[in-house]
Wavefront OBJ file of the C-alpha trace (Angstrom):
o trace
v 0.000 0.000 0.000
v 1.270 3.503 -1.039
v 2.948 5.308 2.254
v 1.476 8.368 1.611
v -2.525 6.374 1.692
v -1.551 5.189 5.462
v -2.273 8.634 7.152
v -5.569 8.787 5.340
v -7.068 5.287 6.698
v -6.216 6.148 10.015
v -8.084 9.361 9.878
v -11.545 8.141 8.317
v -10.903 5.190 11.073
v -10.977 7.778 13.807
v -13.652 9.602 12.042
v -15.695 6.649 11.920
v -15.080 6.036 15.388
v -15.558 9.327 16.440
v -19.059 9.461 15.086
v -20.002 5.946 16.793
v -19.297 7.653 20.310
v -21.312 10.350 19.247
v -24.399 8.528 18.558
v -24.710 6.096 21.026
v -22.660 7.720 23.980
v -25.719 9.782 25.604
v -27.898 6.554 25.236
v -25.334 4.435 27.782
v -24.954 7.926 29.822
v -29.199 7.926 29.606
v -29.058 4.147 30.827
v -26.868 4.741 34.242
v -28.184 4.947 37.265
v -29.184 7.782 38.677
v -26.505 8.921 41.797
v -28.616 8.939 44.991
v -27.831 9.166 48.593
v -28.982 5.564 49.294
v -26.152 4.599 45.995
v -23.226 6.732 47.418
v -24.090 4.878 51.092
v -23.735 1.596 49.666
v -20.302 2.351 47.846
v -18.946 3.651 50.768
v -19.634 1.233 52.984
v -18.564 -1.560 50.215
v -15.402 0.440 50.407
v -15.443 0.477 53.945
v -15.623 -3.544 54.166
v -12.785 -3.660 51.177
v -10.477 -1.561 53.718
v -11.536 -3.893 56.856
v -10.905 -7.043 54.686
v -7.512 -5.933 53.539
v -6.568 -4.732 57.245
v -7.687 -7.839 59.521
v -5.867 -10.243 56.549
v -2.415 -8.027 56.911
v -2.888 -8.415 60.753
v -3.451 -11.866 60.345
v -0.451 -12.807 58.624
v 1.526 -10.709 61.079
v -0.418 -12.782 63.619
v 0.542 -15.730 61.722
v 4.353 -14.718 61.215
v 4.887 -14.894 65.156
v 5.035 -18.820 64.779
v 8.466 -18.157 63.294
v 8.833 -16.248 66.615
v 8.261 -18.499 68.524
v 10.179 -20.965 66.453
v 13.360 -18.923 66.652
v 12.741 -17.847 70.663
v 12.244 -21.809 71.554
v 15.383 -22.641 69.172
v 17.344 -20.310 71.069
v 16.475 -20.834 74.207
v 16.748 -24.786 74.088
v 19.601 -27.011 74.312
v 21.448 -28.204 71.358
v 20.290 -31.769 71.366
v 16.182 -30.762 70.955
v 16.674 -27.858 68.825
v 15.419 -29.830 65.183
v 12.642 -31.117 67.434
v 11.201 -27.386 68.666
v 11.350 -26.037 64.692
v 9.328 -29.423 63.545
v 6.840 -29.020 66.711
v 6.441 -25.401 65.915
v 6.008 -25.782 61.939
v 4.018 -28.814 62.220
v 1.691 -27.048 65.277
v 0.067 -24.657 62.540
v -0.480 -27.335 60.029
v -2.252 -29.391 62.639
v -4.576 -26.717 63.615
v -5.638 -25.524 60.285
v -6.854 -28.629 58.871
v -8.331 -29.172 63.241
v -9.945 -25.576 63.328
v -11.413 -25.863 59.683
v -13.403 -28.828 60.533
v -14.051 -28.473 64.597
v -12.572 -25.789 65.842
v -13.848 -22.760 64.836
v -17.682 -24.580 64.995
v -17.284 -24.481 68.367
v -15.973 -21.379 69.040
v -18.159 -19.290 66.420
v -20.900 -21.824 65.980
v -24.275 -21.033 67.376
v -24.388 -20.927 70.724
v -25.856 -23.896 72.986
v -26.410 -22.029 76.651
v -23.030 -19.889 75.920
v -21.161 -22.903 76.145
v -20.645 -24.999 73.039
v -20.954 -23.680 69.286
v -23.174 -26.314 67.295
v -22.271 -25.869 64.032
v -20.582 -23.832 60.572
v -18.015 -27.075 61.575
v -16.100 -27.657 57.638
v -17.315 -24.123 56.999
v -20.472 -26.139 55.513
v -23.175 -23.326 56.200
v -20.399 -20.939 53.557
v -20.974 -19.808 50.184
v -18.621 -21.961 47.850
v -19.782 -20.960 44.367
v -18.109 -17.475 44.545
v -20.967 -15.421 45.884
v -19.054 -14.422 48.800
v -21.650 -12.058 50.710
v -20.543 -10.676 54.379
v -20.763 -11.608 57.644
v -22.206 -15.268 57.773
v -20.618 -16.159 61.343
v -23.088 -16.621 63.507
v -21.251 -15.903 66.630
v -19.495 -12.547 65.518
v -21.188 -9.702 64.916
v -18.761 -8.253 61.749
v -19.557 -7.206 58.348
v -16.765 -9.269 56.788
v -16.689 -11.894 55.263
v -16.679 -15.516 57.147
v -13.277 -16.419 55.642
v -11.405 -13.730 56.167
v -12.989 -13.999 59.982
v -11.788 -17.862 59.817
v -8.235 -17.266 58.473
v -7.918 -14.236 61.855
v -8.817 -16.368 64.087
v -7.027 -19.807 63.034
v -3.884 -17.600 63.189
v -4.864 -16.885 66.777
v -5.618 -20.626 67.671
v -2.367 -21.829 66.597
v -0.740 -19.709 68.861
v -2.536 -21.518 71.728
v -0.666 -24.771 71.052
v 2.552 -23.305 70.099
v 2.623 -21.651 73.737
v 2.368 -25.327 74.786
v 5.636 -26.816 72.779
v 8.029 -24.190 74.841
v 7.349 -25.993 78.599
v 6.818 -29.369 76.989
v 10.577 -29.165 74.676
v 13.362 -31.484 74.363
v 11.051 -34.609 75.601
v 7.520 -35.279 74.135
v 7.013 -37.611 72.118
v 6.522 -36.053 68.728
v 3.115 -38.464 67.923
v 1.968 -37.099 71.487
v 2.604 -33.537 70.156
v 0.690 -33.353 67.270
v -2.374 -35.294 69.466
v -2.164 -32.735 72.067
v -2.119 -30.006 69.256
v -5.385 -31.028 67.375
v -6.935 -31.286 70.730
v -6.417 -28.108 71.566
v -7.632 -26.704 68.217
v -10.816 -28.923 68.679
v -11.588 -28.675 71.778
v -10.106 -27.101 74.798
v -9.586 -23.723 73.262
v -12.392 -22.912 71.096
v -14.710 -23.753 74.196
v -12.920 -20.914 75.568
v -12.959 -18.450 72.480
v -16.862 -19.538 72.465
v -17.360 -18.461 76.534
v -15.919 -15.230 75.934
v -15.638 -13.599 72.388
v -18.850 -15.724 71.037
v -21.548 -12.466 71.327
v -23.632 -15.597 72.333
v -21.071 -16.833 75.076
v -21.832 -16.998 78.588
v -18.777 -14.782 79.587
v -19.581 -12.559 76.545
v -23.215 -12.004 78.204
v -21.719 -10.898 81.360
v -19.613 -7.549 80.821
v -16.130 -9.903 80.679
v -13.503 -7.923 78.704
v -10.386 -9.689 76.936
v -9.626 -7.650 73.760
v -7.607 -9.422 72.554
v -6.750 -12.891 74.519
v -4.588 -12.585 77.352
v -7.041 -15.210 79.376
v -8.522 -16.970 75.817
v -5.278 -17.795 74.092
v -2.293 -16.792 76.506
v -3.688 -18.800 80.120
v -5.018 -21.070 78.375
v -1.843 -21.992 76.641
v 0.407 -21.181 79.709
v -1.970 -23.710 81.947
v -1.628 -26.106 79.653
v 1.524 -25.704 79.508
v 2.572 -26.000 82.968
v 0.394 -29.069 83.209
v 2.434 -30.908 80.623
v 5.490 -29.816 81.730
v 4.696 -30.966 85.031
v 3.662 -34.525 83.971
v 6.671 -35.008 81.700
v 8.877 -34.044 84.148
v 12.330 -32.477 83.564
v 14.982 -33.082 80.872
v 17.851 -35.440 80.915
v 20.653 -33.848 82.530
v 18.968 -30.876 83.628
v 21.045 -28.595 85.875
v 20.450 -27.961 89.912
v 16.831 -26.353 90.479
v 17.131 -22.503 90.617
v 20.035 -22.752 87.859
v 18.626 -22.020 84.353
v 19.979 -24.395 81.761
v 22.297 -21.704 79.494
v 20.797 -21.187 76.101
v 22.185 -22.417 73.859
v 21.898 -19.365 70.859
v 20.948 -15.474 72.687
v 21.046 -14.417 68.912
v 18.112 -16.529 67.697
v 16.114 -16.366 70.686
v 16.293 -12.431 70.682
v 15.291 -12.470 66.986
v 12.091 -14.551 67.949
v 11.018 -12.020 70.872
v 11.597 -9.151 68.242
v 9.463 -10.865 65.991
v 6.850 -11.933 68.626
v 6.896 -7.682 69.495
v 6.474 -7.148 66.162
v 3.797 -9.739 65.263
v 1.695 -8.346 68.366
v 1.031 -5.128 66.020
v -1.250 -7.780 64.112
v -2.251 -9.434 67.734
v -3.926 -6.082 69.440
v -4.758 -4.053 66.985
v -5.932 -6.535 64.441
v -8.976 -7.809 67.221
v -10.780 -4.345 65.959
v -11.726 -6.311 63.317
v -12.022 -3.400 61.162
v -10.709 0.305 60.338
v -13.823 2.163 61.635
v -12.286 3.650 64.487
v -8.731 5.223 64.020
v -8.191 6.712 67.393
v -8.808 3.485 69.050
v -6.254 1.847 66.503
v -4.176 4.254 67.803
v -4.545 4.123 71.234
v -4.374 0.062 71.088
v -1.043 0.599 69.088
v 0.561 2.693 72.036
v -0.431 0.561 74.935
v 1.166 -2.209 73.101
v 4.050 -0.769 72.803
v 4.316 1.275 76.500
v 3.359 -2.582 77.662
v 6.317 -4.571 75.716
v 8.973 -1.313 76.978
v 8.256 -1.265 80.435
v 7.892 -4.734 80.949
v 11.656 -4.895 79.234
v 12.893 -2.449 81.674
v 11.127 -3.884 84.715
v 12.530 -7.632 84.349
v 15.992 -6.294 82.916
v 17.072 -3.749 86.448
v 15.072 -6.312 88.730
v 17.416 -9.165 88.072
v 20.254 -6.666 87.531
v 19.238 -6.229 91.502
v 19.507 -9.721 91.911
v 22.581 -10.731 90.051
v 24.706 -7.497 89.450
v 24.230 -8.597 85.455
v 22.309 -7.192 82.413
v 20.682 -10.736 81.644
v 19.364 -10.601 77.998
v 17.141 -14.099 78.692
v 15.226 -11.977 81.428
v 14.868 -8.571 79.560
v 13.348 -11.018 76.755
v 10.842 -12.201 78.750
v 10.100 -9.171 80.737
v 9.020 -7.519 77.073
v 7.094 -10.918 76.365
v 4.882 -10.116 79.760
v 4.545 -6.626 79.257
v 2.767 -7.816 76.009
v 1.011 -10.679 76.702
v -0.648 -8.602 79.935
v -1.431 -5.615 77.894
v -3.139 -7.765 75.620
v -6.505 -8.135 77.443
v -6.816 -4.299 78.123
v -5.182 -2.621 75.295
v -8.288 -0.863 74.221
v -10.138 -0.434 77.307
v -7.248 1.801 79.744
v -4.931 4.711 79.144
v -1.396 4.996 78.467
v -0.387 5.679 81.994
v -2.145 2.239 82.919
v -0.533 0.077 80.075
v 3.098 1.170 81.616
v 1.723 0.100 84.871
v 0.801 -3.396 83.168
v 4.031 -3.702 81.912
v 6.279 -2.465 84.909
v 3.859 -4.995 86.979
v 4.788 -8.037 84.129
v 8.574 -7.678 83.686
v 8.128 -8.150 87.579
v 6.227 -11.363 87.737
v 7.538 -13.120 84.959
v 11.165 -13.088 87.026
v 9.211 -13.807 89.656
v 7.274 -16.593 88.401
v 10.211 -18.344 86.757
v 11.982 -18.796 90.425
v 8.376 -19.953 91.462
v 8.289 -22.204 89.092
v 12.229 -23.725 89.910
v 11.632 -24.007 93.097
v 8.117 -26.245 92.043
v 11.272 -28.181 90.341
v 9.060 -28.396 86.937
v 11.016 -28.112 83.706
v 9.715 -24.809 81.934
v 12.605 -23.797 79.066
v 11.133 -21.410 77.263
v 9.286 -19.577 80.943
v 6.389 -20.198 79.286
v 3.816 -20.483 82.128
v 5.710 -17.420 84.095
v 5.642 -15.127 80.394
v 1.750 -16.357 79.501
v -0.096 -17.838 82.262
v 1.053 -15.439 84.987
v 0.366 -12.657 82.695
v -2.141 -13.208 80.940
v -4.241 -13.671 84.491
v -2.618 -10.662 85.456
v -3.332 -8.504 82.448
v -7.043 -9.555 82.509
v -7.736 -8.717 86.341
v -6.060 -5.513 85.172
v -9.060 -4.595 83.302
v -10.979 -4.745 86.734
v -8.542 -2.246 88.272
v -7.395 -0.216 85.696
v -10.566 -0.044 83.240
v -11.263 3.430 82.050
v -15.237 4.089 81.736
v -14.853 6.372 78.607
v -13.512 2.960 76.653
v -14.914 -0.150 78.529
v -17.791 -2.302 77.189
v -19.781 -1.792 79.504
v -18.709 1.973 80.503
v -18.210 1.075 84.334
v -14.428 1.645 85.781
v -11.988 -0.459 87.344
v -12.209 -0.916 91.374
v -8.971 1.654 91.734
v -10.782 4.641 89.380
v -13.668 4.504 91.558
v -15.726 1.837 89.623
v -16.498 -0.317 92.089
v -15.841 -4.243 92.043
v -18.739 -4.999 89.117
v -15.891 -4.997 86.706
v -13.275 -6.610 88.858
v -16.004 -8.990 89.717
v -16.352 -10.128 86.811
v -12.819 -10.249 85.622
v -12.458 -12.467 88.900
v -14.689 -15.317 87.857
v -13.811 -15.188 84.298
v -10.053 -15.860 85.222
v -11.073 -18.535 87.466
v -13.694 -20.148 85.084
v -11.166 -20.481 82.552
v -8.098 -21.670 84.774
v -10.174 -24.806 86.023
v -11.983 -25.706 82.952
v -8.525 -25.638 81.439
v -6.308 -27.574 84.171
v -8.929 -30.051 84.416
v -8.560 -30.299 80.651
v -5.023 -30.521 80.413
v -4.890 -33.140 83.343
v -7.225 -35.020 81.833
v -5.379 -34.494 77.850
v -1.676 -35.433 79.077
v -3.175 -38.000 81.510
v -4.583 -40.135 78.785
v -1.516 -39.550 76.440
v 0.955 -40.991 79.059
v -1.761 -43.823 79.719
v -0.773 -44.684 75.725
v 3.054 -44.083 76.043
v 2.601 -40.930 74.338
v 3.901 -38.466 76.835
v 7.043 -38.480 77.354
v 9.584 -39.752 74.374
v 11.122 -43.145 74.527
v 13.866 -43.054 77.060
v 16.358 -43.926 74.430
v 16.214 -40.513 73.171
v 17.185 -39.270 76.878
v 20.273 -41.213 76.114
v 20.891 -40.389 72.666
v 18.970 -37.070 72.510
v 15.810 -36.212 70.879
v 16.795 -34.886 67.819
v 19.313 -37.654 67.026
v 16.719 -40.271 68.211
v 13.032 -38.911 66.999
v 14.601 -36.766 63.635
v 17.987 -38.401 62.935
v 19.579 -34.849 62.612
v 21.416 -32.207 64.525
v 21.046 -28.415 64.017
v 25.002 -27.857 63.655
v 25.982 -31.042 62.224
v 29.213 -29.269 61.247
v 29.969 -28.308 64.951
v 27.345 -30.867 66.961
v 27.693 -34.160 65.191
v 25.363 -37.161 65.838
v 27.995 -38.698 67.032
v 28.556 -36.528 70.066
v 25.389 -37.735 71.628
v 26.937 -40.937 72.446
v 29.803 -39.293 74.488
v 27.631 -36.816 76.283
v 25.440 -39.428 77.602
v 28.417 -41.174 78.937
v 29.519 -37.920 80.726
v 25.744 -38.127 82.055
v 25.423 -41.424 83.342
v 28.639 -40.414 85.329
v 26.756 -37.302 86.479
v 23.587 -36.694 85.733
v 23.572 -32.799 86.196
v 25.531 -32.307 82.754
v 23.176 -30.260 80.673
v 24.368 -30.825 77.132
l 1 2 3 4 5 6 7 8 9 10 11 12 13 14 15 16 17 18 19 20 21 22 23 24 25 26 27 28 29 30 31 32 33 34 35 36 37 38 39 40 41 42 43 44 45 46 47 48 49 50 51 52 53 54 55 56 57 58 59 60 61 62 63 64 65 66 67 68 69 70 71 72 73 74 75 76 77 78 79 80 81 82 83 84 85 86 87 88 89 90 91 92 93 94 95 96 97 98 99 100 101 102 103 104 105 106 107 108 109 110 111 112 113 114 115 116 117 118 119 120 121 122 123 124 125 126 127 128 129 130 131 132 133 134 135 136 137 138 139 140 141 142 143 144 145 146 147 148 149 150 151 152 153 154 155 156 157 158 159 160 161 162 163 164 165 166 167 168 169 170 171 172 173 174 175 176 177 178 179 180 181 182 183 184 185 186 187 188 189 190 191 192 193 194 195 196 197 198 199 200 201 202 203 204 205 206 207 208 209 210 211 212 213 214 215 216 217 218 219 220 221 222 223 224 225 226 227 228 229 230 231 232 233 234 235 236 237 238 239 240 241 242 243 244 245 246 247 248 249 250 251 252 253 254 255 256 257 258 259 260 261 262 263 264 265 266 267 268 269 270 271 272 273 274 275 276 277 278 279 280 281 282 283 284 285 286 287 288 289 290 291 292 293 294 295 296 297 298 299 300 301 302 303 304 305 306 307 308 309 310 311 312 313 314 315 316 317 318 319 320 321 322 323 324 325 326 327 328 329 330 331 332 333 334 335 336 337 338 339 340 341 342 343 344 345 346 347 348 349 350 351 352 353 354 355 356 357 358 359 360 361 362 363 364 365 366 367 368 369 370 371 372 373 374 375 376 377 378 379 380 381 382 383 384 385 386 387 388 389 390 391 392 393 394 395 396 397 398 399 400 401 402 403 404 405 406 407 408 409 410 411 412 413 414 415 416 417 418 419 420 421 422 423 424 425 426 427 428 429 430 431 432 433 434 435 436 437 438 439 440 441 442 443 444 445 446 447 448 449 450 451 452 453 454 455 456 457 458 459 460 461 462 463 464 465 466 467 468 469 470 471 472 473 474 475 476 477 478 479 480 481 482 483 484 485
């Protein structure tokens, strides 16, 4: 075709075009709706849902990312011989609970409600949408305009942190088939009867004016209870050293990664339980008490064993920013800032506290986890009843010390209490019936041996901690048995 024809075909093209749009433009303007108020309300608040979605799913992976946390603070903390072990519990703990939570679980915690006690069904997600007409809400047992899986993913991240609090006390000498047992338990049972009693609307504790924001009594006592239950029953580790002297850990660099993780996961802990993006200031506000919670608790543990032992101890500084969060946890949205550094001065206290307490019970506990979790989590939710401000409480009555009275400490009492016995009873009951089955406590070959080499076949240093070293440190322990390899 001649060059100089080009130009002219693309002009009548556009012409043409041009001329099209003409015609039949006003008739698709014409066939628009109409902008009215009750149109512009539902955009907005279909924009409104599309930012909640996007925020409680970024919270929920951050939620989900303190498993490597915990992961890297257990691996740290631990001996050299059960390291392998604790990064297989850990990993494993979340694939347990997903598949556990999906079909049980999160039934009976969101389910509805039989006398506040028990969710009766959604179990499999069964009562869901699954031919891509995802509408909201659709949980029975939370009031929330999003949609049921985003809800589901939130809180599964939440439940596996339940069990993974657990695998700290219990390390370096479950058996690994009694592990993932105890694990789908928990995810089917144990905890979502608690999640049900007090964040079901439905739930018995719910119904009563009890306040946990975001779980320091649902998913950290629970967890620590359980935890010092199992530990207890297991007893301690081979060649554990004399009560009241902490076995040395065995990497500070990886178990002061995990905590930083674990501080910066709870940004997707507190302030992810708004569920949504409705209310900035309160983001806020649940943001800062987080954070005045995990510093204060730092400082409190770090010069209180400095008193003690004329050393900055990293181990305890760890921990004391561990309680500050884990107690802040239940009241991060209902006190001020002045009270969350009160929280957290009061939990970097206890947990140094509650780890001699727990020595001198002579149970095995290498990770602290019932001092760091049980302690405070009870703590941090009786804190509510004291330090509950009436401008941001459910209920808008104020703690027993700001002139409230003891309705809201009340209450706080007998939820803490409720919880602790359902759950020991539980966990009695649990790591009763696995020992019953040999599925407590490993094979006492691996005592010999060590767990990794003897449940795993594998060392995490091979190149500095061979296999082979196993042998000659248990010879060194049968001589004496306070070597802690």
């Amino acid at each position: 075709m001649n060059k100089r024809i080009r130009p002219l075909y693309r002009l009548l093209a556009l012409a043409i075009g041009a001329m099209v749009l003409a015609i039949f433009a006003p008739t698709v303007v014409q066939a628009a709706d109409p902008v009215t108020l009750e149109s512009l309300n539902a955009t907005t608040q279909q924009l409104q849902i599309s930012i909640d979605t996007t925020w409680v799913l970024l919270t929920g992976f951050l939620v989900f990312f303190m498993q490597t946390g915990f992961s890297m603070l257990e691996a740290g903390l631990l001996r050299r011989r059960g390291v392998v072990n604790a990064l297989l519990e850990n990993f494993i703990d979340a694939a347990v609970t997903i598949l556990i939570w999906w079909g049980v679980g999160f039934g009976i915690a969101f389910g509805t409600s039989a006398g506040g006690f028990i969710g009766t069904d959604t179990f499999f997600l069964s009562q869901l949408p699954v031919n891509g007409t995802f509408t909201n809400g659709g949980v029975p047992g939370i009031a929330s305009g999003l949609n049921a899986y985003t809800l589901f993913f939130f809180q599964f991240a939440f439940a596996a942190t339940a069990s993974t609090i657990t695998t700290g006390a219990m390390a370096g000498r479950t058996d690994f088939i009694g592990d993932l047992i105890y694990s789908a338990v928990m995810a089917a049972f144990s905890y979502p009867v608690i999640v049900h009693w007090v964040w079901n609307s439905s739930g018995w504790l719910s119904k009563i004016g009890f306040h946990d924001f975001a779980g320091s009594t649902v998913v950290h006592t629970v967890g620590g209870w359980t935890a010092l239950v199992g530990a207890f029953l297991l007893g301690p580790r081979p060649g554990r050293t004399p009560w009241g002297q902490i076995p040395p850990a065995h990497n500070l660099g990886l178990a002061a990664l995990g905590t930083m993780i674990l501080w910066f996961g709870w940004y997707g802990f507190n302030p992810g339980s708004t569920l949504g993006t409705g209310n900035p200031g309160l983001i806020g506000l649940i943001t800062l008490n987080t954070s005045l919670g995990a510093g204060a608790g730092a400082l409190a543990a770090l010069f209180y064993q400095y008193s003690r032992s004329r050393k900055w101890d990293l181990v305890y500084c760890l921990n004391g920013s561990l309680a500050g969060l884990v107690g802040i946890t239940a009241g991060c949205a209902f006190i001020a800032p002045w009270a969350a550094v009160v929280i957290g001065l009061t939990g970097g206290i206890l947990v140094v506290s509650g780890i001699d307490i727990i020595e001198s019970c002579k149970i095995d506990d290498p990770a602290g986890a019932f001092a760091v979790h049980g302690i405070n989590g009870m703590m941090g939710t009786l804190a509510v009843g004291f330090l509950g401000q009436p401008e941001l409480t459910l209920n808008k009555k104020a703690g027993f010390l700001l002139g409230g009275g003891f309705d809201l400490l009340g209450v706080q009492i007998l939820g803490v209490v409720a919880v602790s016995v359902f759950t020991i009873g539980f966990a009695f009951l649990m790591f009763t019936g696995l020992n019953a089955i040999g599925k407590l406590r490993v094979n006492p070959e691996a005592d010999k041996v060590g767990i990794d080499n003897y449940e795993h076949g594998a060392t995490v240093w091979p190149d500095i901690y061979a296999v082979e070293e196993f042998v000659e440190q248990e010879k060194s322990y049968s001589k004496n048995p306070q070597v802690s390899p």
